[in-house]
N, C-alpha and C positions, 0 to 999 in steps of 0.2 A: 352772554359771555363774550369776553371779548378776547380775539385769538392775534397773537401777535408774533411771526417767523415765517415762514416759509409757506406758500400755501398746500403742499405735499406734505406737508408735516401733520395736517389738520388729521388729514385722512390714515398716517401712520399710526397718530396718537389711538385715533379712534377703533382702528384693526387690532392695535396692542392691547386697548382696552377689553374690546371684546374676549379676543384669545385668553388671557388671564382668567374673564369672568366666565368663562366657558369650564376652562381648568379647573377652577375653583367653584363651579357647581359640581364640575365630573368627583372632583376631590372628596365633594359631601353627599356622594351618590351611590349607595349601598351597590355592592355587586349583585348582579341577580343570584338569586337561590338556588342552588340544586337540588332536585328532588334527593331525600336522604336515601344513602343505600344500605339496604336489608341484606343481613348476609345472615343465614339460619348458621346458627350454632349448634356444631353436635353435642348432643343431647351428654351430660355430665355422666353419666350411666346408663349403658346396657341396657336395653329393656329387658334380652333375655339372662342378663346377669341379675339383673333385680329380680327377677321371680324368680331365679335359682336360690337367691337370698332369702327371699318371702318363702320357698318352700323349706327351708331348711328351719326356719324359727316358726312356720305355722306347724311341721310334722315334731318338732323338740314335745310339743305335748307339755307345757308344763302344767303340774299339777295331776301327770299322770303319774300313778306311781311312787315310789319315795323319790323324794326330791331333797339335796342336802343344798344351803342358804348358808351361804356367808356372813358374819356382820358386816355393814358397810360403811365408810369412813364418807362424811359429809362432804368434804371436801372431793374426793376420788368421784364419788358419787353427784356433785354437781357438774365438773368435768364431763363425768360420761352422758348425762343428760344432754350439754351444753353438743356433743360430737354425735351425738342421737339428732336432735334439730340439727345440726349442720347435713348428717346426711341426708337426713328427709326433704332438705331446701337443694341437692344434688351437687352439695360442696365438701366433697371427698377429703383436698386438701386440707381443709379445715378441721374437719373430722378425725382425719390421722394425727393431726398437730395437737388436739385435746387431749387424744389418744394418747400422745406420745408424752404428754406433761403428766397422764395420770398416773401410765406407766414408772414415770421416774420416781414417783410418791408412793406406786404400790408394784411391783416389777415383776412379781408374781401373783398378779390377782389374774386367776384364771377368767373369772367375766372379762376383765380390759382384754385379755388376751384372744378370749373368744372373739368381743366385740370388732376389734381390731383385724383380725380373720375374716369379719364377715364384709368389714368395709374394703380389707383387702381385697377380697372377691369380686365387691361390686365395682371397682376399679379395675378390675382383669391382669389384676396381679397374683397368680396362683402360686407360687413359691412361695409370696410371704404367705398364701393363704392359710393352704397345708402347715407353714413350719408353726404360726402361729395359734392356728389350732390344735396343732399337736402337744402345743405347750402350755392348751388351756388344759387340755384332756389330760397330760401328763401332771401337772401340776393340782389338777383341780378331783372332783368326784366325780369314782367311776361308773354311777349310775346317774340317774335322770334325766332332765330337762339341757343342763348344761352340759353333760356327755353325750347327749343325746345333737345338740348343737353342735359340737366339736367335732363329732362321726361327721355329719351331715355336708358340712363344707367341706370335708374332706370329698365326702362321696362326688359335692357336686362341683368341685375343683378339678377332682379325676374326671369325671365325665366331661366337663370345658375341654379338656385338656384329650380327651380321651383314650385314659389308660384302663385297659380292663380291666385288669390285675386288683391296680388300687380300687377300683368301685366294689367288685366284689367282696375283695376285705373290710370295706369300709362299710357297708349292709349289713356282715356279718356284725361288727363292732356297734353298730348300733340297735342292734334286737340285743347285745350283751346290756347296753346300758339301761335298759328296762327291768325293774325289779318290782314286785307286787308289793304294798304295804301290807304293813301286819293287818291283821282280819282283827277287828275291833267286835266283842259282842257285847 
């Protein structure tokens, strides 16, 4: 190569050169990594709200008793499925939102209204729990499995919350929804 100006210039060129290719390795030089950070998530539901909810659908007893069954509309009916896996995955949100489409298509079905109660609950939301259980039990059958639901968040809404008053009534309310079937011989 042949270099032709100044001879300080030789060595300018060649500092600039450097500097650039320095830059321009730093350019294509991944940042180092951070270790990812872990931040626990509180847990989408209550544990002791969940077993308040497990107790309330394991003591309903269905099947004990006379039990009155609704027909169920396909539609209403894969909704509430669809808000059943959402709660089971601990996505509440989602669960109410099913909840709340199936509602619009059936606005009185005591099951939605139950169901909705129950996911009210395990959200620790007992106003709506209670009102909407009182409007499965009002609206729906005053014995069985599903009265027997309806009492039961109530009870164990009052107890969360704990009011004496309402627990008591609500014990009593549920030895009401129990009736023998007829004796078959």
């Amino acid at each position: 190569m042949v270099w032709s100006g100044q001879p300080g210039m030789k060595m300018k060129r060649v500092f600039v050169l450097v500097v650039v290719a320095m830059l321009a390795a730093c350019a294509r030089t991944p940042p180092p990594q951070q270790a990812p950070v872990v931040v626990e998530a509180e847990p989408a539901i209550s544990p002791s709200l969940q077993q308040r909810v497990d107790r309330v659908r394991s003591e309903a007893g269905e099947g004990q008793g006379l039990d009155v069954l609704p027909v169920r509309d396909a539609e209403v009916e894969d909704l509430r499925e669809a808000a059943s896996e959402a709660e089971a995955r601990g996505d509440l949100a989602q669960a109410q939102s099913l909840l709340a489409q199936a509602l619009d298509l059936r606005p009185n079905s005591p099951e939605l209204l139950q169901q909705a109660a129950e996911v009210a609950l395990l959200g620790g939301d007992i106003d709506t729990a209670v009102v909407r259980a009182g409007e499965a039990w009002r609206l729906g059958p005053q014995v069985g499995s599903l009265c027997r639901r309806s009492w039961g968040t109530i009870r164990e809404a009052y107890e969360e919350a704990r009011y004496e008053e309402g627990i008591e009534i609500a014990v009593r309310k549920i030895e009401d929804c129990t009736v023998a079937g007829p004796v078959r011989m």
